[in-house]
MOPAC internal coordinates of N, CA, C and O (Angstrom, degrees):
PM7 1SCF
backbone

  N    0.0000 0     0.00 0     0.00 0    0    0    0
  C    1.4459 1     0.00 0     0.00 0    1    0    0
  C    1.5327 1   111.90 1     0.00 0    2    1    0
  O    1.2310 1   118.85 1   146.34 1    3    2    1
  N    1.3632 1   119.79 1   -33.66 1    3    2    1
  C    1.7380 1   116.70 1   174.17 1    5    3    2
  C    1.4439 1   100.54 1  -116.47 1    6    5    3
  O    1.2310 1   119.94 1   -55.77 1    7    6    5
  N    1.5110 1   117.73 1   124.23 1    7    6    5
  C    1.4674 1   119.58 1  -173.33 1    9    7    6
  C    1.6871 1    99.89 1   -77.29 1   10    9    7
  O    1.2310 1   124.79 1    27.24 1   11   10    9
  N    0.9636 1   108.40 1  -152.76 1   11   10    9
  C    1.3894 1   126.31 1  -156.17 1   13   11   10
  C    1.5210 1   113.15 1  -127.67 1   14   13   11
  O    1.2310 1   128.47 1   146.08 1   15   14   13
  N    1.7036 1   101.28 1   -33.92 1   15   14   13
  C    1.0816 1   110.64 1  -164.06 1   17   15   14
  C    1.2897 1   101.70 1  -172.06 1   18   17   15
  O    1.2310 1   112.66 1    -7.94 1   19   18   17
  N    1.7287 1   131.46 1   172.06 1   19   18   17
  C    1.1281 1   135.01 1  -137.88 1   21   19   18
  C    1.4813 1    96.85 1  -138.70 1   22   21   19
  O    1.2310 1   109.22 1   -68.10 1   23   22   21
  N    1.1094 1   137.80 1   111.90 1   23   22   21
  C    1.7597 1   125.67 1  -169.05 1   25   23   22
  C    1.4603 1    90.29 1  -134.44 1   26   25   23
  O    1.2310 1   107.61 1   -63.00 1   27   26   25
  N    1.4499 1   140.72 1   117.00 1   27   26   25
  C    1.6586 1   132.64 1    61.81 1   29   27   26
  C    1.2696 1   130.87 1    59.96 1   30   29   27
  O    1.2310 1    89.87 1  -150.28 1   31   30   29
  N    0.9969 1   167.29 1    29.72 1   31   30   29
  C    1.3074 1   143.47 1  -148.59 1   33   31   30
  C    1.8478 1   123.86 1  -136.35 1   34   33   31
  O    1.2310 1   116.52 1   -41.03 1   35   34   33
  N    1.1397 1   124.22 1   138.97 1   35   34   33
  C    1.1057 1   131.64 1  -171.26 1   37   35   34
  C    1.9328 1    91.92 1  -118.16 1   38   37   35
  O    1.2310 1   134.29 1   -44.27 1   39   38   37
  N    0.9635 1    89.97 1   135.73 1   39   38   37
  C    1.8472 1   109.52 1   165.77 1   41   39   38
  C    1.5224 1   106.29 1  -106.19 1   42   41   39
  O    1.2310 1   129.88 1   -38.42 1   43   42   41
  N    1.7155 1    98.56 1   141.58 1   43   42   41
  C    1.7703 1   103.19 1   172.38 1   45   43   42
  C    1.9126 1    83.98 1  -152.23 1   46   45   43
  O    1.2310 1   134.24 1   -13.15 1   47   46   45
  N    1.6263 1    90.07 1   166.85 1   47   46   45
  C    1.4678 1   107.76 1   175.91 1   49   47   46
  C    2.1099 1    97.42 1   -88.52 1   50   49   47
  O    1.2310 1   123.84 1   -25.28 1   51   50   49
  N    1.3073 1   110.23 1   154.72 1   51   50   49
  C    1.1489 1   121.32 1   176.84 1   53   51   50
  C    1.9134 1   109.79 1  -132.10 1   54   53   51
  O    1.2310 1   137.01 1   -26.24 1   55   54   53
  N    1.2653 1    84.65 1   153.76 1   55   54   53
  C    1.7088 1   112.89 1  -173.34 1   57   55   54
  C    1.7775 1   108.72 1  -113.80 1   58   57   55
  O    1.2310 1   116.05 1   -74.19 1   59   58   57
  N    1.4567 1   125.11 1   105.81 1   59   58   57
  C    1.2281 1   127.59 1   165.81 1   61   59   58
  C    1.2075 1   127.60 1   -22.46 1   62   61   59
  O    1.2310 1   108.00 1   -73.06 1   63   62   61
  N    1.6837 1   140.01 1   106.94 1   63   62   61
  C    1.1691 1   136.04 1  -173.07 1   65   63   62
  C    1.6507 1   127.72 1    71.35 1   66   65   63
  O    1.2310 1   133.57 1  -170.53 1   67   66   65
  N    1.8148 1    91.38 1     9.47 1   67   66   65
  C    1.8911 1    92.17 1   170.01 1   69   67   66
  C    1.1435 1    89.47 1   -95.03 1   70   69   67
  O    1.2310 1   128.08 1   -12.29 1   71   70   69
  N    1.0922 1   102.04 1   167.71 1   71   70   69
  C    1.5530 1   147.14 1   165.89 1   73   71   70
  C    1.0659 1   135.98 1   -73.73 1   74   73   71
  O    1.2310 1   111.46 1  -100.07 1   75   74   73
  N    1.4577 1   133.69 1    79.93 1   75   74   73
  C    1.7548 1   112.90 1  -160.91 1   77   75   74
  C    1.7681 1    87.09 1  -113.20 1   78   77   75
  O    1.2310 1   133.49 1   -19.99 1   79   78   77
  N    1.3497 1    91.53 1   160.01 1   79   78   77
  C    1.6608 1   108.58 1   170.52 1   81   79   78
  C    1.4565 1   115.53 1  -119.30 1   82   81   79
  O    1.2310 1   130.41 1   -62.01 1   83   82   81
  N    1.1799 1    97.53 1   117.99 1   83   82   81
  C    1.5985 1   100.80 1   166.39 1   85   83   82
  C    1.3308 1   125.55 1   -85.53 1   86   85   83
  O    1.2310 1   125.61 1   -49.13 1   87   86   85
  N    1.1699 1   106.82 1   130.87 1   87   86   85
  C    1.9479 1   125.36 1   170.62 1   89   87   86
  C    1.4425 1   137.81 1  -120.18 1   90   89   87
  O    1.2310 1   120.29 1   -50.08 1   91   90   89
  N    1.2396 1   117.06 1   129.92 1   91   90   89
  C    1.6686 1   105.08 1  -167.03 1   93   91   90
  C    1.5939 1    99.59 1  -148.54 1   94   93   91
  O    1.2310 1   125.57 1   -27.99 1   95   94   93
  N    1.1390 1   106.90 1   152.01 1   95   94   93
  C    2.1258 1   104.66 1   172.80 1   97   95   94
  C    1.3943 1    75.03 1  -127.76 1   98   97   95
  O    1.2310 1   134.13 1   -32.17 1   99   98   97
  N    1.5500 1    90.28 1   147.83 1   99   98   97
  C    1.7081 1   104.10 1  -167.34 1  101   99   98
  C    1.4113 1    90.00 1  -144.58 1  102  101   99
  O    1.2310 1   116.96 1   -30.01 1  103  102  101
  N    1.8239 1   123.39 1   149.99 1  103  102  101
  C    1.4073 1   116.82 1   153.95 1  105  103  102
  C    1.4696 1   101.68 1  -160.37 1  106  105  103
  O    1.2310 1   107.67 1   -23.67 1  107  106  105
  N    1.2259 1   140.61 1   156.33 1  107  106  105
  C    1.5386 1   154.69 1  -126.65 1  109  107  106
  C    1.7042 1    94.56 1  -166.00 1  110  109  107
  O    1.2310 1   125.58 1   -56.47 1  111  110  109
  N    1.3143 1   106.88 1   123.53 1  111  110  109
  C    1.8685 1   110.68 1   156.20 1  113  111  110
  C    1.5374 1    97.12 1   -40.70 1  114  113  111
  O    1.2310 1   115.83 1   103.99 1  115  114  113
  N    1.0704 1   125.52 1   -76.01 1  115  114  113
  C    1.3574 1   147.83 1  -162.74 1  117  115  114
  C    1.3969 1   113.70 1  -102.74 1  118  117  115
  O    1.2310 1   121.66 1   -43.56 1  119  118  117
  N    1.4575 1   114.43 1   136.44 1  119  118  117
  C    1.5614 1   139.88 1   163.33 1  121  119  118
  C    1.4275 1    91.86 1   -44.21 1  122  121  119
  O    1.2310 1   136.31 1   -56.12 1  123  122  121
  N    1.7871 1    86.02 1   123.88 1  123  122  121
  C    1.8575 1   107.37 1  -156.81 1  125  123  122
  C    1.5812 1    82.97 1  -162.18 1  126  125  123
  O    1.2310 1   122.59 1   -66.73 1  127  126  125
  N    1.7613 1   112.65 1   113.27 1  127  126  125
  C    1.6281 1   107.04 1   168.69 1  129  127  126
  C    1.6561 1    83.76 1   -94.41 1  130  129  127
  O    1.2310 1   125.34 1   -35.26 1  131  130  129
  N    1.7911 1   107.34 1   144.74 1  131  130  129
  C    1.3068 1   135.04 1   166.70 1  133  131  130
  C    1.4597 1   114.78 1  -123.06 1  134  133  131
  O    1.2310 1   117.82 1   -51.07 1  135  134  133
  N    1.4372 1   121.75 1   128.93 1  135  134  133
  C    0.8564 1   132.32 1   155.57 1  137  135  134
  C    1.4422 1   141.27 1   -81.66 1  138  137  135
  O    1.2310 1   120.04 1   -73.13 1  139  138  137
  N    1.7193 1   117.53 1   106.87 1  139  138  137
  C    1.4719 1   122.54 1  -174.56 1  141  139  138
  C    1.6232 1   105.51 1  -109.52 1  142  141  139
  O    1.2310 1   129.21 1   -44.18 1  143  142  141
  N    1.3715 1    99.86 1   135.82 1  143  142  141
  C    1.6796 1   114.80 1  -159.35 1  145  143  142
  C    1.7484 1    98.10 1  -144.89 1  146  145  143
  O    1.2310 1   122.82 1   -31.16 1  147  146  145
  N    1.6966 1   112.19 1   148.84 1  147  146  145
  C    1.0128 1   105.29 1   158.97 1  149  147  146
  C    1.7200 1   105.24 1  -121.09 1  150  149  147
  O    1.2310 1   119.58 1   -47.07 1  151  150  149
  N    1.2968 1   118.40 1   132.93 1  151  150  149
  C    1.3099 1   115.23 1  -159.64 1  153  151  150
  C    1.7769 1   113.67 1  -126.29 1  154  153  151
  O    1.2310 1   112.03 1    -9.27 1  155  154  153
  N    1.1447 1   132.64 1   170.73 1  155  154  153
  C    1.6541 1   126.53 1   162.07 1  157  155  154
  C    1.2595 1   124.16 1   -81.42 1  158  157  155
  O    1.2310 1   111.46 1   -60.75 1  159  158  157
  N    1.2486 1   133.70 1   119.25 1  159  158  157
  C    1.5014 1   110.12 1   164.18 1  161  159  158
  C    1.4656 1   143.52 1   -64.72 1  162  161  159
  O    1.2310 1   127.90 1  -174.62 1  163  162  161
  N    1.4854 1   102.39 1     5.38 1  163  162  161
  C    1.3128 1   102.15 1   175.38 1  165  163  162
  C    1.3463 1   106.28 1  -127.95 1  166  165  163
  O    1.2310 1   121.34 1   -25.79 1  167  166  165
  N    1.5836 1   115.05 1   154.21 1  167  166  165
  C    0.8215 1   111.49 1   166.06 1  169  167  166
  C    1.6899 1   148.40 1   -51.38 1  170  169  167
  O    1.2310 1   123.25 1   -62.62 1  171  170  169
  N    1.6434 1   111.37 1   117.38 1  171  170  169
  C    1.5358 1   114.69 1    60.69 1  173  171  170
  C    1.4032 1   108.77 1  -121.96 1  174  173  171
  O    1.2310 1   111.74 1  -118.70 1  175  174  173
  N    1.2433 1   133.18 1    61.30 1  175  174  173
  C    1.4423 1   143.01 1  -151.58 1  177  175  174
  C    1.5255 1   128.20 1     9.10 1  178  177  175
  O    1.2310 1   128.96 1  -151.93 1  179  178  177
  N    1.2403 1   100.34 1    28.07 1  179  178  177
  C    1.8363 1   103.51 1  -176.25 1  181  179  178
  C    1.4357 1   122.34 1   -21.32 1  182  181  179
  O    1.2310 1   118.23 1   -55.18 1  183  182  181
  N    1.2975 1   120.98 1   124.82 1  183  182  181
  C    1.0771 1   120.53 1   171.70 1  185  183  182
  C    1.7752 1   122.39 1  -103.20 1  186  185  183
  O    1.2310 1   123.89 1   -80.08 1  187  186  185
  N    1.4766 1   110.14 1    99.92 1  187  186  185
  C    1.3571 1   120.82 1  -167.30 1  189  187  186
  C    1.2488 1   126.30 1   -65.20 1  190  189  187
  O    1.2310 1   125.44 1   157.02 1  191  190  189
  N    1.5863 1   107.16 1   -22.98 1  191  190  189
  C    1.8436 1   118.88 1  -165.60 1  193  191  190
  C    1.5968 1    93.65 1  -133.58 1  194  193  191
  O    1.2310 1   111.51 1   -22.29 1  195  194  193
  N    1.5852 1   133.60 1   157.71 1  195  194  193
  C    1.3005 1   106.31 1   136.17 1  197  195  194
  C    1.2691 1    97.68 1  -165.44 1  198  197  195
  O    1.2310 1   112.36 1    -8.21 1  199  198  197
  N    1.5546 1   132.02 1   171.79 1  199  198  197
  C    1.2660 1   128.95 1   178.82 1  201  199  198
  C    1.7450 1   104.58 1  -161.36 1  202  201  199
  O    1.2310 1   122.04 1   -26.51 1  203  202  201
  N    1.3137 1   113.70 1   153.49 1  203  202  201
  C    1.5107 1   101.52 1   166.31 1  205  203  202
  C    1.3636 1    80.15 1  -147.83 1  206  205  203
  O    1.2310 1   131.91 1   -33.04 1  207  206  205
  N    1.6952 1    94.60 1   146.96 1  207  206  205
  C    1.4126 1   133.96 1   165.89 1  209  207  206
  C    1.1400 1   119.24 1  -127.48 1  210  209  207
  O    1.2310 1   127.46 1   -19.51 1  211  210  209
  N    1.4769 1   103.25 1   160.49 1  211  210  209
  C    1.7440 1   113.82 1  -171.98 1  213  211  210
  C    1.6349 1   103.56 1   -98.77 1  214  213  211
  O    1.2310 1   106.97 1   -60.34 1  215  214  213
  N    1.0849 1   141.87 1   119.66 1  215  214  213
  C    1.5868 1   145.50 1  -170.67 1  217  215  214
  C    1.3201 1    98.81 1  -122.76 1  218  217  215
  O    1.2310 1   135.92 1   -42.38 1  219  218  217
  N    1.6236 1    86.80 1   137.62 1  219  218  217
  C    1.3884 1   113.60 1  -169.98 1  221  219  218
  C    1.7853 1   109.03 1  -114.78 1  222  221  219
  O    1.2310 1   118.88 1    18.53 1  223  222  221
  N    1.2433 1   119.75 1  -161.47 1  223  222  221
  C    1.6085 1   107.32 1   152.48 1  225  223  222
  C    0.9085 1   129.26 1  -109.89 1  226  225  223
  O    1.2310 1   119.79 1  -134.44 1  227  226  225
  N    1.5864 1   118.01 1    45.56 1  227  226  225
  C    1.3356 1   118.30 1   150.90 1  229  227  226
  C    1.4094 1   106.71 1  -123.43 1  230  229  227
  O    1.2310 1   125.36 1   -53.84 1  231  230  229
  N    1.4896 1   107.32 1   126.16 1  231  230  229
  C    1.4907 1   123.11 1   163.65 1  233  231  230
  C    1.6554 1   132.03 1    -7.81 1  234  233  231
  O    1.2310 1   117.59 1   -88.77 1  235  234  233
  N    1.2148 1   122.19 1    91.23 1  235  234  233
  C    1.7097 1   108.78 1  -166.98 1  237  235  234
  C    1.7415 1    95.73 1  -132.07 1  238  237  235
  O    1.2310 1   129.49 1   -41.92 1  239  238  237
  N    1.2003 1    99.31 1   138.08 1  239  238  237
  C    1.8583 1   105.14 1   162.09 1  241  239  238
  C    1.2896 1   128.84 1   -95.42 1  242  241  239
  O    1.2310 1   124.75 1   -46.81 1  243  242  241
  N    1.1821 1   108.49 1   133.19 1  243  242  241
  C    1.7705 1   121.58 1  -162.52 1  245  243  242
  C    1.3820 1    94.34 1  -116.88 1  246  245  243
  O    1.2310 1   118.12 1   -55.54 1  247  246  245
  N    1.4218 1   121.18 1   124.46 1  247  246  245
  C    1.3294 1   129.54 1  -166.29 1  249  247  246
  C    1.7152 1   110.21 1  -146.34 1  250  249  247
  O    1.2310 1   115.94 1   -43.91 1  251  250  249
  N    1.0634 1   125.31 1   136.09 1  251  250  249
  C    1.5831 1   150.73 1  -173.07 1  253  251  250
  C    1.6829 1   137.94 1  -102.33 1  254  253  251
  O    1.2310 1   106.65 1   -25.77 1  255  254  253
  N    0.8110 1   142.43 1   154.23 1  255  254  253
  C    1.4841 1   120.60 1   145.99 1  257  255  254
  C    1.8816 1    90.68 1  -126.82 1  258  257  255
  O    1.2310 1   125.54 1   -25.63 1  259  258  257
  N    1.7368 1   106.96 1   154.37 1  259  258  257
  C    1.1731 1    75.90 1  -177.54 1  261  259  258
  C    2.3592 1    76.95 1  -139.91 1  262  261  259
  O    1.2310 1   119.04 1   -11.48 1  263  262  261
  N    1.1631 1   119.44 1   168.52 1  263  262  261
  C    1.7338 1   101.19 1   175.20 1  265  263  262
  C    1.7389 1    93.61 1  -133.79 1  266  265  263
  O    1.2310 1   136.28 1   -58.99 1  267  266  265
  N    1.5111 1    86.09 1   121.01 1  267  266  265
  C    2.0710 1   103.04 1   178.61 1  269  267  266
  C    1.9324 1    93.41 1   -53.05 1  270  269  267
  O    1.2310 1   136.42 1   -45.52 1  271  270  269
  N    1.1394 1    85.80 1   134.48 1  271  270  269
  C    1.8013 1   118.21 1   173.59 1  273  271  270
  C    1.5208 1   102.33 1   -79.02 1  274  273  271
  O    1.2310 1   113.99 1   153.49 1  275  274  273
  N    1.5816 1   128.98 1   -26.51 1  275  274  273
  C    1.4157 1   102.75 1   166.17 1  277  275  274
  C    2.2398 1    81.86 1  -168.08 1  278  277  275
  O    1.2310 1   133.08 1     6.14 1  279  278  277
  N    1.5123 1    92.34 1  -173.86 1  279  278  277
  C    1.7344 1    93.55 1   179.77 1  281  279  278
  C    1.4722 1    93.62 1   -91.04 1  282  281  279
  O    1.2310 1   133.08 1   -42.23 1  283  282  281
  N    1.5510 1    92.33 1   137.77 1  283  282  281
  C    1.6338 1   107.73 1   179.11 1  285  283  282
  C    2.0010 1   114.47 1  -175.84 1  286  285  283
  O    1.2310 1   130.22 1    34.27 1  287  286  285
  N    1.1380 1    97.90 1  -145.73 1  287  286  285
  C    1.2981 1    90.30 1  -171.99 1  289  287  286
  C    1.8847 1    98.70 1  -122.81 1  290  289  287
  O    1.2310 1   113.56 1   -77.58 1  291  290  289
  N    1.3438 1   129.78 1   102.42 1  291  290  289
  C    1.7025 1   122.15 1   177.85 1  293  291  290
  C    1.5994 1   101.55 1   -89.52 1  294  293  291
  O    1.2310 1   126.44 1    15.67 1  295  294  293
  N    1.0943 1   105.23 1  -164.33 1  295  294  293
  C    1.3064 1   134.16 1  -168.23 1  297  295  294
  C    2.2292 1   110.07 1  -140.11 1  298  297  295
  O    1.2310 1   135.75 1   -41.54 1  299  298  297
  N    1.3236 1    87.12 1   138.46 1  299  298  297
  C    1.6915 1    85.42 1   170.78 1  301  299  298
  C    1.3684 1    93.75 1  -119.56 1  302  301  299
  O    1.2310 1   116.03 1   -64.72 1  303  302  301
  N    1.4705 1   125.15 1   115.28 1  303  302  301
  C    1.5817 1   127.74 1  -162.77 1  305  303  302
  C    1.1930 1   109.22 1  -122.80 1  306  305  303
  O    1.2310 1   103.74 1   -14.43 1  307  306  305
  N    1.5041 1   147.54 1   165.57 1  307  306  305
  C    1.2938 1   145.28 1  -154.51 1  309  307  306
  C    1.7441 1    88.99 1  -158.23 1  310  309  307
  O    1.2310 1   111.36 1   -23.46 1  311  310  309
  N    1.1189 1   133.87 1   156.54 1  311  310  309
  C    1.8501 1   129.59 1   175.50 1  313  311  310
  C    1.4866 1   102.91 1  -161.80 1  314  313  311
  O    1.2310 1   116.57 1    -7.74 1  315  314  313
  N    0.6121 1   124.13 1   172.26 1  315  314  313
  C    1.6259 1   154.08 1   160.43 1  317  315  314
  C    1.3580 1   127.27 1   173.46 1  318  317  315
  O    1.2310 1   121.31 1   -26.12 1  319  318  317
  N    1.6205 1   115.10 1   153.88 1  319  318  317
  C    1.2177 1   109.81 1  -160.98 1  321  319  318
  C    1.7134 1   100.05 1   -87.11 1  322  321  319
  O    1.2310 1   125.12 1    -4.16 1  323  322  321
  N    1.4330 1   107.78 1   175.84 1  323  322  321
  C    1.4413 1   123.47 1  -155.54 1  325  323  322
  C    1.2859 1   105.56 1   -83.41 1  326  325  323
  O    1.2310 1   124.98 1   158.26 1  327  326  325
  N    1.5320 1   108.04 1   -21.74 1  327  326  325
  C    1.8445 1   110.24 1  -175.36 1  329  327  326
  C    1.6273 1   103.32 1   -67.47 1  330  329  327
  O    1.2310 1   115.94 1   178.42 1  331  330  329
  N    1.4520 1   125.32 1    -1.58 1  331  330  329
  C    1.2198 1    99.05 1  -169.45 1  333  331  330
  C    1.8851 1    86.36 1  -133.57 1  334  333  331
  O    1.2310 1   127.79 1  -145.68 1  335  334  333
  N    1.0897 1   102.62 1    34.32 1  335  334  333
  C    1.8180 1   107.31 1   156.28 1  337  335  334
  C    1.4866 1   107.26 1   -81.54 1  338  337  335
  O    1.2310 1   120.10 1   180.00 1  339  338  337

């Protein structure tokens, strides 16, 4: 009933051994670390890309390269925890 955390997420199809890059401009009233990941949806949820930054309120881009572990279906996901909703 109370999550843990706050996820974001965009779904795309993936290709074995490409390369995708993740990109995001992110900004928060308040100092807020967010987590941007590119991950699998199936199990065992591999996570291929990932980064967390601390966002402030000024506008900043958080950017990746991340390479799919096999063809399938990932996720472009965004999180943070709930203490700072």
């Amino acid at each position: 009933s109370q999550p843990d955390t706050v996820v974001l997420r965009r779904d795309f199809p993936t290709e074995q051994g490409r390369e995708y890059t993740g990109s995001a401009s992110l900004r928060a009233e308040q100092a807020t670390p967010i987590t941007v990941r590119i991950r699998k949806n199936d199990p065992p949820y591999t996570i291929w890309g990932q980064r967390t930054i601390q966002v402030g309120p000024a506008w900043q881009t958080v950017s990746f390269l991340a390479a799919a572990g096999d063809s399938s279906s990932a996720r472009f996901e965004f999180s943070l925890s709930d203490a700072n909703i």
